[in-house]
BAFI-335776 format. One record per residue: x, y, z of N, C-alpha, C in turn; residue number from 1; residue in one letter. Coordinates in pm, whole numbers, plus 50000, padded with zeros to 5 digits. Last residue first. Example, Ala and Ser with C-alpha at 12.3 -4.5 7.8 and 13.67 -1.06 7.14 Angstrom:
BEGIN
{n_c1:51285; n_c2:49775; n_c3:50708; ca_c1:51367; ca_c2:49894; ca_c3:50714; c_c1:51290; c_c2:50003; c_c3:50787; num:2; residuo:S} .
{n_c1:51319; n_c2:49431; n_c3:50780; ca_c1:51230; ca_c2:49550; ca_c3:50780; c_c1:51320; c_c2:49670; c_c3:50780; num:1; residuo:A} .
This chain:
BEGIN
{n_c1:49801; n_c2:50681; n_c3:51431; ca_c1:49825; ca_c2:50524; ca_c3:51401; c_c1:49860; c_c2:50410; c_c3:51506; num:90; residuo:X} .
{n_c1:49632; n_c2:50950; n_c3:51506; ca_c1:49747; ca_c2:50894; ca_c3:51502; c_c1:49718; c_c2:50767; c_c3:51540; num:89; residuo:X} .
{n_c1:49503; n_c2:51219; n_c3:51370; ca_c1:49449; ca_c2:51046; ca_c3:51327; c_c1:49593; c_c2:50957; c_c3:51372; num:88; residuo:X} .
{n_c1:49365; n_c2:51452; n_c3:51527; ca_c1:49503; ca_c2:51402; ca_c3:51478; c_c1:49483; c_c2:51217; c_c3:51484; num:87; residuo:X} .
{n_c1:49096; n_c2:51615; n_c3:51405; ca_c1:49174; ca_c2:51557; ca_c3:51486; c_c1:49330; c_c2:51497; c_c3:51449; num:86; residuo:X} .
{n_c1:48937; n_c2:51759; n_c3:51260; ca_c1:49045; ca_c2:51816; ca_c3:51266; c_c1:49177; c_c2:51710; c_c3:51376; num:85; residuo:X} .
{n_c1:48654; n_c2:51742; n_c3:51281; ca_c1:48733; ca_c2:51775; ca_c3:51405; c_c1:48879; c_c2:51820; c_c3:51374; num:84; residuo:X} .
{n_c1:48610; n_c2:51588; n_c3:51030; ca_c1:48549; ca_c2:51725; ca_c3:51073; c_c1:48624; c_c2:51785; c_c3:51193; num:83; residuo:X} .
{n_c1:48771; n_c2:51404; n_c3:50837; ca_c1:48826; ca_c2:51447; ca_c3:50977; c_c1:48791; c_c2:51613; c_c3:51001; num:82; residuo:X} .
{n_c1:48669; n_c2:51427; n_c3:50569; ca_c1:48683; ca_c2:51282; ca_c3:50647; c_c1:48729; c_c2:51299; c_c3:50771; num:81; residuo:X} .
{n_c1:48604; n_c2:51733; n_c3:50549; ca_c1:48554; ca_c2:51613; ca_c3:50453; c_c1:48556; c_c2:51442; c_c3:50555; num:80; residuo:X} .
{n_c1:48819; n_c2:51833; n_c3:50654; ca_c1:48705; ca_c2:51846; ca_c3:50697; c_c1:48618; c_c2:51748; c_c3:50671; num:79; residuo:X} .
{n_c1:48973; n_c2:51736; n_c3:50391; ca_c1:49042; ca_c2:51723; ca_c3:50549; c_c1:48887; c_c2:51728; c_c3:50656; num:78; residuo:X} .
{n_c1:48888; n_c2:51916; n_c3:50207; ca_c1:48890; ca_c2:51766; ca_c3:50186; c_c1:48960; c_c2:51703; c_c3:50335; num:77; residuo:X} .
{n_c1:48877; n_c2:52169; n_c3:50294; ca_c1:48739; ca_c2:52071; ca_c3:50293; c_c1:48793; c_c2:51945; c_c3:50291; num:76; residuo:X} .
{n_c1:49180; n_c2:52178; n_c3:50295; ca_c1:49098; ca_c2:52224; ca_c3:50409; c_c1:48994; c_c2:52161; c_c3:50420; num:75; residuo:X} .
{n_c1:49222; n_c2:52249; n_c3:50037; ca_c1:49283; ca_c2:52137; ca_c3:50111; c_c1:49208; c_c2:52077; c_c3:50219; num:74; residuo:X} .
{n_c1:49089; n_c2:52448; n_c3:49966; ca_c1:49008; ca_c2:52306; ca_c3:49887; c_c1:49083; c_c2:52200; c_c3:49981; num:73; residuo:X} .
{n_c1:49218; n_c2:52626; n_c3:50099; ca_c1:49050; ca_c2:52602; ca_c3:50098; c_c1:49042; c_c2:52464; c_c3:50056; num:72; residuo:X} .
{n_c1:49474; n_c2:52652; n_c3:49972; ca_c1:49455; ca_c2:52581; ca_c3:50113; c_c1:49328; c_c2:52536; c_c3:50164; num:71; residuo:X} .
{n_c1:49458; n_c2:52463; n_c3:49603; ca_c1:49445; ca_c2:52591; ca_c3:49725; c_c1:49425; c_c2:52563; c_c3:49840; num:70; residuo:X} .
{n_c1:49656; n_c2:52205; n_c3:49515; ca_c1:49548; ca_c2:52302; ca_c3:49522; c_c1:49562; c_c2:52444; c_c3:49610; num:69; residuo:X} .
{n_c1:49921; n_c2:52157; n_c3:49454; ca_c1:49883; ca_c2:52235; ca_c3:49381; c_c1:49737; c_c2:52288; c_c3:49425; num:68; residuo:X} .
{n_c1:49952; n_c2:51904; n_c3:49596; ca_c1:50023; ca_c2:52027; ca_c3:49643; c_c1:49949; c_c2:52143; c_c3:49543; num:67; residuo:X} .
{n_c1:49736; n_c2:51746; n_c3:49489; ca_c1:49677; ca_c2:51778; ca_c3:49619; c_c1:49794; c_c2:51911; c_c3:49636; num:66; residuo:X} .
{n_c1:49889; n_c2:51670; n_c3:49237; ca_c1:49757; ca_c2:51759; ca_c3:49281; c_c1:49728; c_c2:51841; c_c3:49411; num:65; residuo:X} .
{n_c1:50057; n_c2:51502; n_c3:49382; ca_c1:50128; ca_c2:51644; ca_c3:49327; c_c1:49994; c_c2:51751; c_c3:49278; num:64; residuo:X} .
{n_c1:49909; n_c2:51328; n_c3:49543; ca_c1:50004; ca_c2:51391; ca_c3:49562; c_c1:50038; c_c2:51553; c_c3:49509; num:63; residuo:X} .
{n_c1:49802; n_c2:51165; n_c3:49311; ca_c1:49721; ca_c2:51213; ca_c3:49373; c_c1:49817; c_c2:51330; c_c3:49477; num:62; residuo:X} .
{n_c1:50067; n_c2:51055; n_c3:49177; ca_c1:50017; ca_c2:51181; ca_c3:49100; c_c1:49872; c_c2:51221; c_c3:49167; num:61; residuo:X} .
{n_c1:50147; n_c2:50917; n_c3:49383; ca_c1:50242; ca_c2:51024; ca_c3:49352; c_c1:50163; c_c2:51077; c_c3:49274; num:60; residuo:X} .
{n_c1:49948; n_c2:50692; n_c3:49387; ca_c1:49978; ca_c2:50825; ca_c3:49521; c_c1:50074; c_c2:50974; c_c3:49518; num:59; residuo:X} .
{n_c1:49980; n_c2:50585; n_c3:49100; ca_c1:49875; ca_c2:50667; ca_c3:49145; c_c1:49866; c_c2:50774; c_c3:49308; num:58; residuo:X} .
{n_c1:50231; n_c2:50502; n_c3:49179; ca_c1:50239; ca_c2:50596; ca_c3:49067; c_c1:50078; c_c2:50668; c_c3:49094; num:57; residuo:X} .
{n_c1:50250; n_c2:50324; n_c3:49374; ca_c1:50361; ca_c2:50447; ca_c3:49418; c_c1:50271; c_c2:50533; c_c3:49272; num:56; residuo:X} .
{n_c1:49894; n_c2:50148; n_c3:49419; ca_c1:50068; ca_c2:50151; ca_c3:49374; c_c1:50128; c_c2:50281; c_c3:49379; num:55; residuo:X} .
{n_c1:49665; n_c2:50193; n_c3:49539; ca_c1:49724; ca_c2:50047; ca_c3:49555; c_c1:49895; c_c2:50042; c_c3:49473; num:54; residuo:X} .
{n_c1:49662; n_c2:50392; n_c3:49833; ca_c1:49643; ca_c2:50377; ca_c3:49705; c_c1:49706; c_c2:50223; c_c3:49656; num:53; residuo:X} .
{n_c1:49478; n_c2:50560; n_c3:50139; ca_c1:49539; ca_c2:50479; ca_c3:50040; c_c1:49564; c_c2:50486; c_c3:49912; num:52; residuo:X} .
{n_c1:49517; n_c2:50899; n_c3:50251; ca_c1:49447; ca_c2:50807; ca_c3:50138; c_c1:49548; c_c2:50714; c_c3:50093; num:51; residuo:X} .
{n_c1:49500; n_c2:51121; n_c3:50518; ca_c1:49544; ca_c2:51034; ca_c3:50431; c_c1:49452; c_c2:50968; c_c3:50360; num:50; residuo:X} .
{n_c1:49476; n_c2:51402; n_c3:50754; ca_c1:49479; ca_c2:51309; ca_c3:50635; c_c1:49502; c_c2:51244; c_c3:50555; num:49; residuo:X} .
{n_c1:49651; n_c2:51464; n_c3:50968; ca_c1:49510; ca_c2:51525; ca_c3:50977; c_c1:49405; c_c2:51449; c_c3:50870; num:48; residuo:X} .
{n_c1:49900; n_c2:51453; n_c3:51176; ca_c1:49807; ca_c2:51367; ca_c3:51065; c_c1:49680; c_c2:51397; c_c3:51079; num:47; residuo:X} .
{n_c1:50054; n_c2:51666; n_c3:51283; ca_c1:49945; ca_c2:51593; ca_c3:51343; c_c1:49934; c_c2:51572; c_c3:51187; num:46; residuo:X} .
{n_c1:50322; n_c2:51813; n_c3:51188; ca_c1:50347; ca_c2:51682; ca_c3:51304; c_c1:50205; c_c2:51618; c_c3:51311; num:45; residuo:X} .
{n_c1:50512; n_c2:52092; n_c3:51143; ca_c1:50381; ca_c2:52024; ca_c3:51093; c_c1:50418; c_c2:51874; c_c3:51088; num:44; residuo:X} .
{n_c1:50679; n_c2:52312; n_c3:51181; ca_c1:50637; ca_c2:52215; ca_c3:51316; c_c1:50497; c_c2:52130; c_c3:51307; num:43; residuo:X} .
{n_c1:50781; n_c2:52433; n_c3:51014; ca_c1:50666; ca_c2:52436; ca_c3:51085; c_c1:50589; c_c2:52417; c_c3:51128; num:42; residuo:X} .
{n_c1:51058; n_c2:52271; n_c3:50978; ca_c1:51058; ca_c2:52439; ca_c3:51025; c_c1:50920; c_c2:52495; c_c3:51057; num:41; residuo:X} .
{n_c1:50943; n_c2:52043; n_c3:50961; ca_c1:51017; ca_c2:52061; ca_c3:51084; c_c1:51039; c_c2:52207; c_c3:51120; num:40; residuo:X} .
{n_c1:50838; n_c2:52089; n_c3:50736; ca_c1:50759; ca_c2:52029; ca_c3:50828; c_c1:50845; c_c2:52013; c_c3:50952; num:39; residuo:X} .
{n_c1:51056; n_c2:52122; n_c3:50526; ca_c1:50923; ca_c2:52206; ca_c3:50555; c_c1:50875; c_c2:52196; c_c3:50686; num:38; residuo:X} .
{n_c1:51337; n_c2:51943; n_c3:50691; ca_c1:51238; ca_c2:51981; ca_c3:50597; c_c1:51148; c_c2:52099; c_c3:50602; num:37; residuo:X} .
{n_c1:51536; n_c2:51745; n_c3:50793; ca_c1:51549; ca_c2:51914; ca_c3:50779; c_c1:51431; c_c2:51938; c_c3:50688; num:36; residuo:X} .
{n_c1:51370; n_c2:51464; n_c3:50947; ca_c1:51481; ca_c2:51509; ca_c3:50868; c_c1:51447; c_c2:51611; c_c3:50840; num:35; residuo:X} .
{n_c1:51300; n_c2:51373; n_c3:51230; ca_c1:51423; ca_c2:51333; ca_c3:51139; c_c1:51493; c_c2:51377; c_c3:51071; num:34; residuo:X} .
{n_c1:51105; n_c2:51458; n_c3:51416; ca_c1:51194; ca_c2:51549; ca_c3:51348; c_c1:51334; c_c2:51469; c_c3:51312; num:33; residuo:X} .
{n_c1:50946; n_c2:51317; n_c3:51542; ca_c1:51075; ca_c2:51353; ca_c3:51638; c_c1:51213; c_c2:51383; c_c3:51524; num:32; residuo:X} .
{n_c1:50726; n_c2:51361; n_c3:51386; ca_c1:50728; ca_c2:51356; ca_c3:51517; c_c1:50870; c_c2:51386; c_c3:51603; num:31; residuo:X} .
{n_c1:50816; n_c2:51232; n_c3:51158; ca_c1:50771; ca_c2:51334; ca_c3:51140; c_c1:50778; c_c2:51395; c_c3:51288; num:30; residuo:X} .
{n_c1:50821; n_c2:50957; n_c3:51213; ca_c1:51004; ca_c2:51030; ca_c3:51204; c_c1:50956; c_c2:51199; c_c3:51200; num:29; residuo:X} .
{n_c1:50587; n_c2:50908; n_c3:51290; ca_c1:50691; ca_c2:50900; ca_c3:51338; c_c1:50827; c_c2:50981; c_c3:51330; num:28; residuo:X} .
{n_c1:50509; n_c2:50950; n_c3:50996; ca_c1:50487; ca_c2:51011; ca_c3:51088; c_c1:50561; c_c2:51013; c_c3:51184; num:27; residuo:X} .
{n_c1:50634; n_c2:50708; n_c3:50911; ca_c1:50666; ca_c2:50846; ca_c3:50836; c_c1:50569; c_c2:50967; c_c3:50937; num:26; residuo:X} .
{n_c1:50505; n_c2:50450; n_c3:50997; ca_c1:50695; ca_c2:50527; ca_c3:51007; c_c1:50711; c_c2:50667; c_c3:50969; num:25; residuo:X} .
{n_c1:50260; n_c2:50485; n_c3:50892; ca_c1:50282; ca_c2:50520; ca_c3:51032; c_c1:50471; c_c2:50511; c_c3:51103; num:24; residuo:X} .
{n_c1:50299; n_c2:50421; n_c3:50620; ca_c1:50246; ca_c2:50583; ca_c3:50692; c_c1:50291; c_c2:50595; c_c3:50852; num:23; residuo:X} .
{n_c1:50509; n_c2:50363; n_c3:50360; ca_c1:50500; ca_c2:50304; ca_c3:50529; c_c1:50428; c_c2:50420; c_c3:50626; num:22; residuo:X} .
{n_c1:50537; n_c2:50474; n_c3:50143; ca_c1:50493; ca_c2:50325; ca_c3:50162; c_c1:50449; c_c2:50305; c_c3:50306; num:21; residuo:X} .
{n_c1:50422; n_c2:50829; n_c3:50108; ca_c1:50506; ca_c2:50719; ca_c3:50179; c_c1:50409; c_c2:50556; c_c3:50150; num:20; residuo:X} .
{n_c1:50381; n_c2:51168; n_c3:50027; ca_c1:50362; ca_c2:51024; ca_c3:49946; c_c1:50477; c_c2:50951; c_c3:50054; num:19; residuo:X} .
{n_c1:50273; n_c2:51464; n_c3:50171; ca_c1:50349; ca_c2:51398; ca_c3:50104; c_c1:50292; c_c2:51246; c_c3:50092; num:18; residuo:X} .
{n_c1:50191; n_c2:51803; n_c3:50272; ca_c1:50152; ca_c2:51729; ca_c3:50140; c_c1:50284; c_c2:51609; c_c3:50145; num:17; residuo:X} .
{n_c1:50122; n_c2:52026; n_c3:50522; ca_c1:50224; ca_c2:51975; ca_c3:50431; c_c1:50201; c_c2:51834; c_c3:50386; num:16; residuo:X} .
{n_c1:50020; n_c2:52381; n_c3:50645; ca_c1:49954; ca_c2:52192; ca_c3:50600; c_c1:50131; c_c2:52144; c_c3:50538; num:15; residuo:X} .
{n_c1:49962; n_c2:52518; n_c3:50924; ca_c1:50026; ca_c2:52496; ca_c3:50780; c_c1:49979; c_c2:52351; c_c3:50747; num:14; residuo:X} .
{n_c1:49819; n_c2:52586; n_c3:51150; ca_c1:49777; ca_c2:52488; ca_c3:51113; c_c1:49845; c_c2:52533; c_c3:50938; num:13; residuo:X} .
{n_c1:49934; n_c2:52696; n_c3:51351; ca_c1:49917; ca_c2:52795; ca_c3:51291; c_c1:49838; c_c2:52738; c_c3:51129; num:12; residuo:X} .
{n_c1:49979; n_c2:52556; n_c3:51563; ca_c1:49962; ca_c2:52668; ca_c3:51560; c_c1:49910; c_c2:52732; c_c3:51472; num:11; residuo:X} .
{n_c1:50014; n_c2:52277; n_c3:51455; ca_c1:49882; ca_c2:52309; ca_c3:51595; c_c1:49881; c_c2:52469; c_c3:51600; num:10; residuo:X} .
{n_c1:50044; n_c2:52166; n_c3:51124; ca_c1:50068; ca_c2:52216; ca_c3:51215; c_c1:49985; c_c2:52293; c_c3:51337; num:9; residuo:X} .
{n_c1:49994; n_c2:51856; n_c3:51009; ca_c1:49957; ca_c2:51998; ca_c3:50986; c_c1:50045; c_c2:52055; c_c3:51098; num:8; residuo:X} .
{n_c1:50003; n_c2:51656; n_c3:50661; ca_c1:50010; ca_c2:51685; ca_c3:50834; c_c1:50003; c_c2:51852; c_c3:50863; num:7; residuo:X} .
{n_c1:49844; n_c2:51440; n_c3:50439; ca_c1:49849; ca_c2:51564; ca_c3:50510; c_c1:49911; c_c2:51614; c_c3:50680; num:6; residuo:X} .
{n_c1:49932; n_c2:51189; n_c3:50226; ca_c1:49922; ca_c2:51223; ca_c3:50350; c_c1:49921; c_c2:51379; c_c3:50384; num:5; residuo:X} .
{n_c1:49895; n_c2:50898; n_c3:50023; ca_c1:49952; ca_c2:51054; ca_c3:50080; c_c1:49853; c_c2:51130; c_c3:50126; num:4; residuo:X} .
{n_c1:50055; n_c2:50542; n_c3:50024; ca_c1:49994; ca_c2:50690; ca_c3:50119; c_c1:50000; c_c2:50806; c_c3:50087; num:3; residuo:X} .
{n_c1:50043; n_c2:50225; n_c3:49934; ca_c1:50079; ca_c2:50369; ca_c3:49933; c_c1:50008; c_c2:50490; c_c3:50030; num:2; residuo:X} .
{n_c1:50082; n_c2:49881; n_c3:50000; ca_c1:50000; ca_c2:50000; ca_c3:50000; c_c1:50086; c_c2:50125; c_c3:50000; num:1; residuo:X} .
């Protein structure tokens, strides 16, 4: 299985967009800040959303959409399956 994934941030709720085989490792490392990224400079850590997929090529081009929308449309589709906003941790 594939993943991509939304995490967000508690302050100021940035979002950040990515594709993993393994979701609940990739949070994790998201969590205690593995590696120098977007999401460590803003502190975007809660899993707010994800979607399976059954191979790397359809999560990577659901992916590079999802970076391209607008934060609104991000936003519903997050609202959409996690009205609360909660943090869906694995």
């Amino acid at each position: 299985m594939w993943y991509a994934y939304i995490v967000a941030s508690k302050r100021n709720w940035t979002l950040y967009v990515w594709v993993t085989s393994d979701l609940e490792k990739r949070i994790a490392e998201h969590r205690k800040w593995v590696y120098e990224w977007f999401s460590k400079k803003y502190w975007c850590k809660i899993l707010v959303w994800y979607q399976k997929f059954q191979n790397i090529k359809e999560a990577i081009e659901y992916e590079k959409r999802l970076k391209w929308w607008k934060r609104k449309r991000k936003l519903d589709l997050i609202e959409r399956d996690n009205i609360n906003r909660k943090d869906l941790i694995l």
